[in-house]
C-alpha positions in Angstrom: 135.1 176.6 151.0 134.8 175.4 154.2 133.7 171.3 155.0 130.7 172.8 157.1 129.9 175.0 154.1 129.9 172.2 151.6 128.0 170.0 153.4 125.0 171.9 154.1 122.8 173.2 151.5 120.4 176.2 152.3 117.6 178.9 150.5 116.6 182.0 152.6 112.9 181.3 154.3 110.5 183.9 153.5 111.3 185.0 157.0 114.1 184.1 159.4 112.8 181.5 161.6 115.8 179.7 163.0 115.2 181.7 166.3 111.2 180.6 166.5 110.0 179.0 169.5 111.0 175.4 169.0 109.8 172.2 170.7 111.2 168.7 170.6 108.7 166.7 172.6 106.4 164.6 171.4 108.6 163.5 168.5 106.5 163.7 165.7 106.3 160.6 162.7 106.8 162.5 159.3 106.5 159.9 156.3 107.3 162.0 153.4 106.6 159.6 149.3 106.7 156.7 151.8 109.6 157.4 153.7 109.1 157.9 157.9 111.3 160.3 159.6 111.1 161.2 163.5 111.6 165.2 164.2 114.5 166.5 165.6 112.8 169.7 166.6 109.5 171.6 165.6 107.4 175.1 165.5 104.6 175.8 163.9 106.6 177.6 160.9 108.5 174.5 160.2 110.1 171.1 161.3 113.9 169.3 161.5 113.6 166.0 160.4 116.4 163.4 161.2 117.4 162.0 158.0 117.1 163.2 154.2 114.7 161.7 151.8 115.6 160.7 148.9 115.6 162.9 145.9 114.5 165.7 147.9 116.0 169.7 146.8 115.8 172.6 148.5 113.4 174.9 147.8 111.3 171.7 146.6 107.8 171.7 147.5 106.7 168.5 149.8 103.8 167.0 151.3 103.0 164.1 153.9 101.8 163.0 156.9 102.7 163.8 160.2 101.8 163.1 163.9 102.7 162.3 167.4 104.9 159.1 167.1 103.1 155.6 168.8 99.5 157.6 168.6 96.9 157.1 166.2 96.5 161.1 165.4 97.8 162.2 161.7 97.3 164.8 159.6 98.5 166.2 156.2 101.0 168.7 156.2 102.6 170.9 152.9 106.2 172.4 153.0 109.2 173.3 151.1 112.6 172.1 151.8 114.5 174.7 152.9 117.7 172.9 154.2 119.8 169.9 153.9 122.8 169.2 155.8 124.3 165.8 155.2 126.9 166.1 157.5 124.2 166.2 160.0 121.9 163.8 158.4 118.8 166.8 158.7 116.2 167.8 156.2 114.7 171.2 157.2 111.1 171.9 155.8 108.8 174.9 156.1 105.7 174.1 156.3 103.3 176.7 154.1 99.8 178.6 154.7 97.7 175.9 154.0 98.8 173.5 156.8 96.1 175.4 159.1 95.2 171.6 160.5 98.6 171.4 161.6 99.2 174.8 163.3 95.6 173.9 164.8 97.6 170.5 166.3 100.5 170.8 166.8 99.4 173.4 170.2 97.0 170.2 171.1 99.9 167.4 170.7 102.4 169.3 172.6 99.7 169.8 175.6 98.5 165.9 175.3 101.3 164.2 174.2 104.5 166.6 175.3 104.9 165.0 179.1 105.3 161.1 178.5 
């Protein structure tokens, strides 16, 4: 098996969303059981978080907190992890159904918070 191989875990999203429409500005503040990340990258299917919580597992269902990092605007969000690459030091996490507050924000963020 290949390094690249053994250092990345991964489960097959419901659909393929690796080639979604991804944005990385603003950075978003994700505190996942008390832990903050900042997001490497973002749709509104899902988010790459710099770092990997601990005891996370893929296919493990999550929830948290996110929002535009230095602004006062949060929300809850709910996921499953769907990646983890520790060579890359990413968690990848798809966020589910029920985060409509989120797919309703994260449109409004990028608009007000996207060009600082």
């Amino acid at each position: 098996m290949l390094q690249a191989e053994m250092n990345t875990q991964s489960i097959a999203n419901r659909f393929e969303k690796r080639g979604a429409f991804r944005v990385s500005n603003p950075v978003l503040s994700v505190e996942i059981e008390g832990a903050r990340f900042s997001t490497e990258n973002w749709s509104l299917d899902g988010m790459l978080l710099n770092g990997i919580a601990n005891h996370v597992a893929l296919d493990q269902p999550v929830e948290g907190i996110i929002g535009p990092i230095g602004s006062p605007e949060i929300c809850r969000f709910g996921g499953r992890v769907v990646r983890i690459d520790e060579r890359g030091m990413t968690t990848a996490i798809e966020l589910d159904e029920k985060s409509a507050d989120v797919a309703a924000l994260l449109p409004l963020w990028v608009l007000k918070y996207g060009a600082r």
